[in-house]
C-alpha positions in Angstrom: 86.3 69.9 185.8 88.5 68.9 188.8 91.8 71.2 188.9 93.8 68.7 189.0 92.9 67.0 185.9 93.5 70.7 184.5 96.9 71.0 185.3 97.6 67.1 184.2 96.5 67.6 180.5 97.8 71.0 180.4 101.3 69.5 181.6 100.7 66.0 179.6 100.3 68.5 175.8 103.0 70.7 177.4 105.6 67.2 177.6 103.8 65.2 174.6 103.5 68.1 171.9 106.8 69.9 172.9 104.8 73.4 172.9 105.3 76.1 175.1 103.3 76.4 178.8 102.2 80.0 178.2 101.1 79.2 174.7 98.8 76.1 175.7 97.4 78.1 178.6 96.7 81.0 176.2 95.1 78.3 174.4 92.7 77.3 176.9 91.8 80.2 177.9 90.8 81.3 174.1 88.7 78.0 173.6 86.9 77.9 176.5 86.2 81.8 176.0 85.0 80.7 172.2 82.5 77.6 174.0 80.6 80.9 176.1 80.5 82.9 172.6 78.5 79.9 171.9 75.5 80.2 174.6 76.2 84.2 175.1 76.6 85.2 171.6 79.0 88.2 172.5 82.7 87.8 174.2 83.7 91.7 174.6 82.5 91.4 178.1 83.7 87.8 179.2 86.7 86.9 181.0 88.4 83.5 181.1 91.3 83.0 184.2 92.8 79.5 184.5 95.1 79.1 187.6 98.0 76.4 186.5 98.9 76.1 190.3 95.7 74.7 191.2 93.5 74.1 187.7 90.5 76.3 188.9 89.1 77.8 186.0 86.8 80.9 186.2 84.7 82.8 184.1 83.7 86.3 184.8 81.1 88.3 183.1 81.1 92.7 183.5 77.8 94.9 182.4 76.5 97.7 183.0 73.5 98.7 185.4 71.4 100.7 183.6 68.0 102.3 183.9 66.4 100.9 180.3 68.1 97.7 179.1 68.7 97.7 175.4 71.4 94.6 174.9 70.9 91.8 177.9 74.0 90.9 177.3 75.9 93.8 178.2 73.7 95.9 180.2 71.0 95.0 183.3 68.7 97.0 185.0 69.3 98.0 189.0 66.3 95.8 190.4 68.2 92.4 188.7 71.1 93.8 189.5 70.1 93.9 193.0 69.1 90.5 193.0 72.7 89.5 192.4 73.9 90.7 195.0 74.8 94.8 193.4 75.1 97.2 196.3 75.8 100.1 194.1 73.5 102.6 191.5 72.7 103.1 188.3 76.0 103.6 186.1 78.0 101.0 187.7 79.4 97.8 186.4 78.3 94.1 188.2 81.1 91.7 187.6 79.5 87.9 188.1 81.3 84.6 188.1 79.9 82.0 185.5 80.2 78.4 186.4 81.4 76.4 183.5 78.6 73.4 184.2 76.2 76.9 183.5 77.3 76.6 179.7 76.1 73.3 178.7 77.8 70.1 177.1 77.5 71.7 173.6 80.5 75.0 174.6 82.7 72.4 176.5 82.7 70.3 172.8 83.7 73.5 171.3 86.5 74.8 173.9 87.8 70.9 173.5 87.5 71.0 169.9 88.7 74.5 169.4 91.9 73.5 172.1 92.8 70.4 170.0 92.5 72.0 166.8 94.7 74.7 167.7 97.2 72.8 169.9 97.5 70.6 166.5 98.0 73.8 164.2 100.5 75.1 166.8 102.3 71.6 166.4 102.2 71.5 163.0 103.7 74.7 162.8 106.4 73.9 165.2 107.2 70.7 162.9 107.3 72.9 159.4 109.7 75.6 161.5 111.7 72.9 163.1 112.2 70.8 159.8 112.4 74.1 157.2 115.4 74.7 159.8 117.0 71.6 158.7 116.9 71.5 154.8 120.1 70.5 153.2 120.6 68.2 156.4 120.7 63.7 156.0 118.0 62.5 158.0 117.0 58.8 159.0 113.8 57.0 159.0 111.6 54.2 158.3 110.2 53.0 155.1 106.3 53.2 156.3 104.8 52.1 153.1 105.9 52.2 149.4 103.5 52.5 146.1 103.4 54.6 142.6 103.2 58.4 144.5 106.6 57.5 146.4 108.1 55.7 149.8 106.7 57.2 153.0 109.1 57.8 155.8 107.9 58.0 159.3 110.9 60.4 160.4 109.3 60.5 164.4 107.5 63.5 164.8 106.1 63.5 160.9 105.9 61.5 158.0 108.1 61.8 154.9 107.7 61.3 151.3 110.7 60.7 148.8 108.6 61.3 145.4 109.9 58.1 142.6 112.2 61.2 141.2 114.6 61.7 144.2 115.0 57.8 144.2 117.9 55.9 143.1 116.6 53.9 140.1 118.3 51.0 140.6 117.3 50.7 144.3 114.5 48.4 145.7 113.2 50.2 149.1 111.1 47.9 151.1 108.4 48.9 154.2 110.2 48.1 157.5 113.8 49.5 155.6 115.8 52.1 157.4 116.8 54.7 155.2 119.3 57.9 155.1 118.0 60.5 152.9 118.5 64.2 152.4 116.1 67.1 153.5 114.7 68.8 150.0 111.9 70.8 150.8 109.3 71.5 153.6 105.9 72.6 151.8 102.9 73.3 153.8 99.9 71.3 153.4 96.1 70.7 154.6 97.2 67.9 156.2 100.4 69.3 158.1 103.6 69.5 156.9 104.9 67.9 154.3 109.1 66.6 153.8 110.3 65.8 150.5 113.2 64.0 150.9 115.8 63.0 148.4 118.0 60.1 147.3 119.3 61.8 144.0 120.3 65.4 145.3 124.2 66.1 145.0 124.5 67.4 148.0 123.2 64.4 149.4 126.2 62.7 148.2 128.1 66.0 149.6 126.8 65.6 153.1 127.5 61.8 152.9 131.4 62.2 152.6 131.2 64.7 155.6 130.1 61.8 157.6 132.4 59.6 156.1 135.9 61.7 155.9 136.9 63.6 159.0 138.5 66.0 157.1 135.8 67.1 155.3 133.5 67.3 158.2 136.3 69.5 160.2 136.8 71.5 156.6 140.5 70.3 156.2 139.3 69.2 152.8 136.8 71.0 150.7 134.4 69.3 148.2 134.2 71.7 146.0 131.7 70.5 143.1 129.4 67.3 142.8 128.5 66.3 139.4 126.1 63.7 139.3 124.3 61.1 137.5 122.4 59.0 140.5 122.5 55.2 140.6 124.8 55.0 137.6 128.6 57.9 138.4 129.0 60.6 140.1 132.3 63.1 140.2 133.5 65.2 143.1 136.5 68.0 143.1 137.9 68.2 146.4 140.6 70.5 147.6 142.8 71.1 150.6 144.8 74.1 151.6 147.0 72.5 153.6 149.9 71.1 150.8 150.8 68.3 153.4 147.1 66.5 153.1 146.2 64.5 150.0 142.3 65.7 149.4 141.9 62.5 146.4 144.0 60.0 149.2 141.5 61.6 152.1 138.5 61.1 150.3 139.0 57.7 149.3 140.5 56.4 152.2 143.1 53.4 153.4 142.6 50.9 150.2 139.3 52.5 149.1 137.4 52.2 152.9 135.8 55.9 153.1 134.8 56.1 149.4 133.2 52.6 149.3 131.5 52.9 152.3 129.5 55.7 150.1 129.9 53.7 147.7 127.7 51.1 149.2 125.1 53.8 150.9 124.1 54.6 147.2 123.7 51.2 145.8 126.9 51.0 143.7 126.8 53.9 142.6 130.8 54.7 141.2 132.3 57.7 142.2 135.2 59.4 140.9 137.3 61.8 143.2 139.4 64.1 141.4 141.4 67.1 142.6 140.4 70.5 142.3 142.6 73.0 140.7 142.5 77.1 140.2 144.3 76.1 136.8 140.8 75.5 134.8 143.4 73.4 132.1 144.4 71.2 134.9 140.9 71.0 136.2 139.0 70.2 133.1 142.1 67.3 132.4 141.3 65.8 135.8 137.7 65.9 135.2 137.5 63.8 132.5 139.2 61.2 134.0 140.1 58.4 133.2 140.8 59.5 129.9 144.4 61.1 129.4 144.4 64.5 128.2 147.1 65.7 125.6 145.9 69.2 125.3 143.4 71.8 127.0 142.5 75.0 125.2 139.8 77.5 126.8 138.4 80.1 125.3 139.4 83.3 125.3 136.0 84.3 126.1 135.8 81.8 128.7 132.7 79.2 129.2 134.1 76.5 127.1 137.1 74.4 126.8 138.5 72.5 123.5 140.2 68.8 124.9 142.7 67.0 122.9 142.5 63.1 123.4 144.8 60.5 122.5 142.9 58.5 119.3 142.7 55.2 121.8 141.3 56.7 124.5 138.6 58.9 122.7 135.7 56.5 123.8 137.1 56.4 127.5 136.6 60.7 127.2 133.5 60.6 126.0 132.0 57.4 128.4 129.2 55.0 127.9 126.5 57.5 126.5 128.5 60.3 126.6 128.5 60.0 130.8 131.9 60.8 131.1 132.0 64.0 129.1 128.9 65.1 130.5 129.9 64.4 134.1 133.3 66.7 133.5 131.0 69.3 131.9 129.1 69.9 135.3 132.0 69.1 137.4 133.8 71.9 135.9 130.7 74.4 134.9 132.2 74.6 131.2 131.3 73.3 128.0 134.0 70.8 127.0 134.7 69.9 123.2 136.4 66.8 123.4 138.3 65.9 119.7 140.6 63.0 119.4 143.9 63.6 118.3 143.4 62.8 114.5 140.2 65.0 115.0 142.4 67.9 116.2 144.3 68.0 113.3 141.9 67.7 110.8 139.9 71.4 112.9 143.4 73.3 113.2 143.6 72.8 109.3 140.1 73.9 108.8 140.6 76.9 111.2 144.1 77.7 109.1 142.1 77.5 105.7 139.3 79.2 107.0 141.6 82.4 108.1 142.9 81.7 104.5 140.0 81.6 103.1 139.4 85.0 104.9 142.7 86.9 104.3 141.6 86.5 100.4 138.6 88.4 100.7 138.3 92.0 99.7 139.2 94.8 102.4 140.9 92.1 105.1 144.5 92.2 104.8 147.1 89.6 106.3 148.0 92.2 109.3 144.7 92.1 110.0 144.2 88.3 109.7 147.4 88.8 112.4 145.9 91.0 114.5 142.7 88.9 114.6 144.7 85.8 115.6 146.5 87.8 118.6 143.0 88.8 119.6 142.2 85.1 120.2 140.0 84.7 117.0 141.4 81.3 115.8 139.2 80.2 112.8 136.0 82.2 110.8 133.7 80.3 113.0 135.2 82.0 116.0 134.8 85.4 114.1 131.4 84.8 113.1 130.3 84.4 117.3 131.6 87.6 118.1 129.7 90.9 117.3 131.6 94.3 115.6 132.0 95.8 119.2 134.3 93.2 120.0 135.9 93.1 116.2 136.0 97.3 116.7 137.9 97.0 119.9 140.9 95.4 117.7 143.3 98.3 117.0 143.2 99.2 113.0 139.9 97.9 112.4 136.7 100.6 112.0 133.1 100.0 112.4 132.8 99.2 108.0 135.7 96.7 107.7 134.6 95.1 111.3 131.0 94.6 109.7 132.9 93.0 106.3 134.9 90.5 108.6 131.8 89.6 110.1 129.6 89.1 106.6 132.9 87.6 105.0 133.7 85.5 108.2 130.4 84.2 108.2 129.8 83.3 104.7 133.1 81.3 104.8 132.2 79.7 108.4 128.6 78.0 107.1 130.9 77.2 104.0 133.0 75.0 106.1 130.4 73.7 108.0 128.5 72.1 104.7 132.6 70.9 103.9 132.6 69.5 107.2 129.3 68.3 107.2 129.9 66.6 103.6 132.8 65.2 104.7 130.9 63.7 108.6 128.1 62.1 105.7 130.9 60.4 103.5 133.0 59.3 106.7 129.7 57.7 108.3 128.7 56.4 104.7 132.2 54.6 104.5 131.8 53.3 107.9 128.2 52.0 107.2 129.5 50.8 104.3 132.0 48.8 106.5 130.2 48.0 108.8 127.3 46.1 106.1 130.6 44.2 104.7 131.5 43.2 108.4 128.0 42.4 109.1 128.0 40.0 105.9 131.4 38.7 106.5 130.2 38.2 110.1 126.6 36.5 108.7 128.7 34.1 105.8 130.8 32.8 108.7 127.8 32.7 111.0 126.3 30.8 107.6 129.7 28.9 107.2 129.9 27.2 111.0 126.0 26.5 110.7 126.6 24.3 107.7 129.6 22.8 109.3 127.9 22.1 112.2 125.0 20.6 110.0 127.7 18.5 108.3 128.7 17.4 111.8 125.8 16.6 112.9 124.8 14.7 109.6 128.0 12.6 110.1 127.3 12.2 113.5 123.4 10.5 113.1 125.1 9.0 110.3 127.5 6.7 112.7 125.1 6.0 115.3 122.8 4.9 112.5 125.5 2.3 111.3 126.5 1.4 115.2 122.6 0.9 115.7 122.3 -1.4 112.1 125.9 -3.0 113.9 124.3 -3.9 116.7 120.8 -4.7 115.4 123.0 -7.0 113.2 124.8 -8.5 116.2 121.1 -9.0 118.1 120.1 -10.8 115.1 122.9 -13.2 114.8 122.6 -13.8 119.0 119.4 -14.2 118.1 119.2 -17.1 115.6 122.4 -18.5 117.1 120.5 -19.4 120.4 117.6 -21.0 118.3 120.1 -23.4 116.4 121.1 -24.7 119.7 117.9 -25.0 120.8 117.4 -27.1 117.6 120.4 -29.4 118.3 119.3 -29.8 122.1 115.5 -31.0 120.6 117.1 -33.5 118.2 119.9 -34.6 120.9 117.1 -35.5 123.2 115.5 -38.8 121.7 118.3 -41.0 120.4 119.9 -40.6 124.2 116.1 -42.2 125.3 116.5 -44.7 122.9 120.1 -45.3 124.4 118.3 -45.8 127.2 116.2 -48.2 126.5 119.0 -50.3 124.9 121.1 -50.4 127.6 118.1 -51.1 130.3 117.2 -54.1 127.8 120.9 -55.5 127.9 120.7 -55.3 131.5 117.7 -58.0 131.2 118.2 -61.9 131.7 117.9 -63.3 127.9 115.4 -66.0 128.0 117.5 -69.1 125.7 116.5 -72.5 124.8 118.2 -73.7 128.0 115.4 -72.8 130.4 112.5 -74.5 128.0 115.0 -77.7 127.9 115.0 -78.3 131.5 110.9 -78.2 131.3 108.9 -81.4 131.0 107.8 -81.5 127.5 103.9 -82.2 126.8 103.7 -84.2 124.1 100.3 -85.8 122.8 102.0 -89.2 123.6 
């Protein structure tokens, strides 16, 4: 092994595998010491030197000179010991240098083996520290192959996968595609490590408007909650201390430039930018737009919020599938009731009859109704959540009439909810039942224009079948017209030959008495 093919492959893994020199020469020196385990059997009393200067590589082997030999590898007796060139007695140590040819093809395969196994498990680890580093970071690749497990992505020093979850559904990735995608997860693997990268993540659409908006990437701007729904909405809250920037205006950008340039990175995918708001009323009306909200109520006990919507814009609250609603709930980290207006109206009577309902019971007076009320307890139902700590914490209410308000409450509560539920089954009866008459009003006049159209139609074969008999009729009469001339030519034809014959006749000399006169006549005389 020439030393300066050495210190070439020890600088060409160095360059290629980004490791570090005094690793990879540890390295070295630890497989090559494993390939003399392999003839020797022992290691304790082996030492492996490797010079990076000049590539020389030296093996030295110590034992002991003693009198009786009991392990030949470790110990020698004085006469071999001799022989080796030992000038000193029995006790000492003989230190000998082991040529590497001495160990045979079969330990240089193992050093080699042992080196590139390790120098690929050092590698490997450098890759899971290096990428583990960078989770929550958008990295770019290429699509290396795509099939049912997920799309590969050769991201340069390893290969990605973006399992069929953390893709956009309505995207169509195809091998040879560069992609964007966001770091997951780093797991560790037989194989090396593995990325799982993401398409679907929030965050992913986070880091994308820090690319996108230099406000956000300089933190002028904060984004301070995604909600999304990949491939279909998504909802940010952004927020900017400075009053004198816009966050919504820097966000979307100069007549929608910065938003649909994310936008277009996702597929389509539409994205609402609201502003964010310390005022959680202001905030959850924001979040549901583009629905205008009348009224916001949250709960005294926080965790939820009751929304008030305008009757005609109910359906724009709630979204295709509930998207909207559900979108605002995340956005916001509450749960959001949303009631139309009518809706409203019809709970705040329940919730007054209810208390009513309440006040009439035995032991709860109207001062306490009162006090309940003040306490934020707006209907039975509300009264029946709560527990008798919270109702004993009311001034003038003990631990026996908290426990009555809670029986009473809750008796009256399920009450209402059968009335309510009663009156949800007639309401959807009614509006079955309207909707069977409008689907048979809508089938007669589907019935109605299908016989019209029949009666069309019959009128319509009806007039080309008379405009065909018309012109059959019209054929015809050509027809035996042109024969009747034909007739008339035929019959025409012979008296004008006869004609003929007439006049060529009076064009001949007429033979008269007059020639036979000037004849000598023969007589029997």
């Amino acid at each position: 092994m020439a030393g300066f093919d050495v210190t070439d492959a020890l600088s060409q893994i160095i360059s290629l595998r980004g490791l570090d020199r005094e690793f990879v020469v540890e390295t070295l020196k630890e497989s090559i010491l494993a390939g003399v385990r392999k003839k020797y059997g022992k290691a304790e009393n082996l030492e492996v030197n490797v010079d990076e200067s000049t590539g020389e590589i030296t093996v030295k082997r110590t034992r002991k000179v003693v009198e009786e030999v009991g392990d030949e590898d470790l110990e020698l007796d004085l006469e071999k010991a001799k022989s080796l060139g030992y000038d000193g007695e029995t006790g000492g140590e003989l230190v000998e240098d082991i040529p590497l040819e001495e160990f045979g093809r079969s330990a240089i395969m193992v050093a080699k083996q042992i080196m590139f196994q390790r120098v690929r498990e050092a590698e490997r680890e450098k890759v899971y520290v290096g990428f583990s580093e960078r989770i929550g970071e958008i990295v770019t690749g290429t699509v290396q192959q795509v099939d049912k497990r997920g799309v590969m992505v050769n991201l340069g020093r390893t290969e990605a996968i973006m399992p069929l979850r953390e893709q956009i559904y309505t995207e169509r990735i195809r091998q040879g595609q560069t992609i964007r995608a966001y770091i997951l997860d780093v797991r560790r693997t037989s194989k090396g490590p593995q990325v799982i990268l993401s398409r679907t993540h929030p965050d992913f659409l986070k880091k994308l408007f820090h690319f996108e908006v230099p406000e956000v990437y300089e933190g002028v701007v904060q984004i301070k909650s995604v909600a999304r729904e990949s491939g279909d909405r998504s909802k940010i809250a952004v927020y900017s201390k400075d009053d004198k920037i816009d966050p919504v205006g820097a966000c979307v950008g100069v007549k929608g430039s910065r938003v649909q340039a994310v936008v277009r990175e996702l597929n389509g995918e539409k994205i609402d930018v609201v502003q964010w708001s310390s005022d959680m009323s202001l905030f959850v009306g924001r979040s549901l737009s583009p629905a205008k909200v009348m009224k916001c109520v949250l709960s005294e006990r926080g965790g939820s919020a009751r929304v008030v919507i305008v009757d005609d814009q109910y359906s724009l609250a709630i979204g295709r599938g509930g998207q909207n609603a559900r979108l605002a709930a995340k956005l916001t980290g509450l749960k959001i009731d949303i009631l139309s207006e009518s809706q409203y109206r019809e709970q705040l009577d329940r919730d007054k009859e209810s208390l009513a309902m309440l006040a009439k019971t035995r032991g709860v007076s109207a001062k306490m109704i009162d006090r309940l009320i003040l306490a934020g307890f707006s209907s039975a139902a509300d009264i029946a959540k709560s527990s008798e700590k919270e109702i004993t914490s009311i001034k003038g209410i003990g631990k026996k009439t908290a426990a009555k308000i809670l029986e009473d409450a809750q008796e009256i509560d399920e009450e209402m909810k059968r009335k309510a539920e009663e009156a949800a089954r007639k309401e959807a009866e009614a509006r079955l039942a309207e909707r069977k008459v409008a689907l048979e009003a809508k089938k007669q006049e589907e019935e109605e224009e299908k016989r019209a159209k029949e009666v069309e139609q019959a009128e319509e074969t009806e007039e080309e079948e008379e405009e065909q008999k018309e012109e059959e009729v019209e054929k015809e009469q050509k027809e035996e017209g042109a024969e009747e001339t034909e007739e008339v030519e035929e019959e025409e034809s012979p008296s004008t030959a006869e004609g003929n014959e007439v006049e060529s006749e009076e064009e001949k000399p007429i033979e008269t008495g007059e020639t036979s006169e000037e004849k000598p006549v023969e007589s029997g005389e």
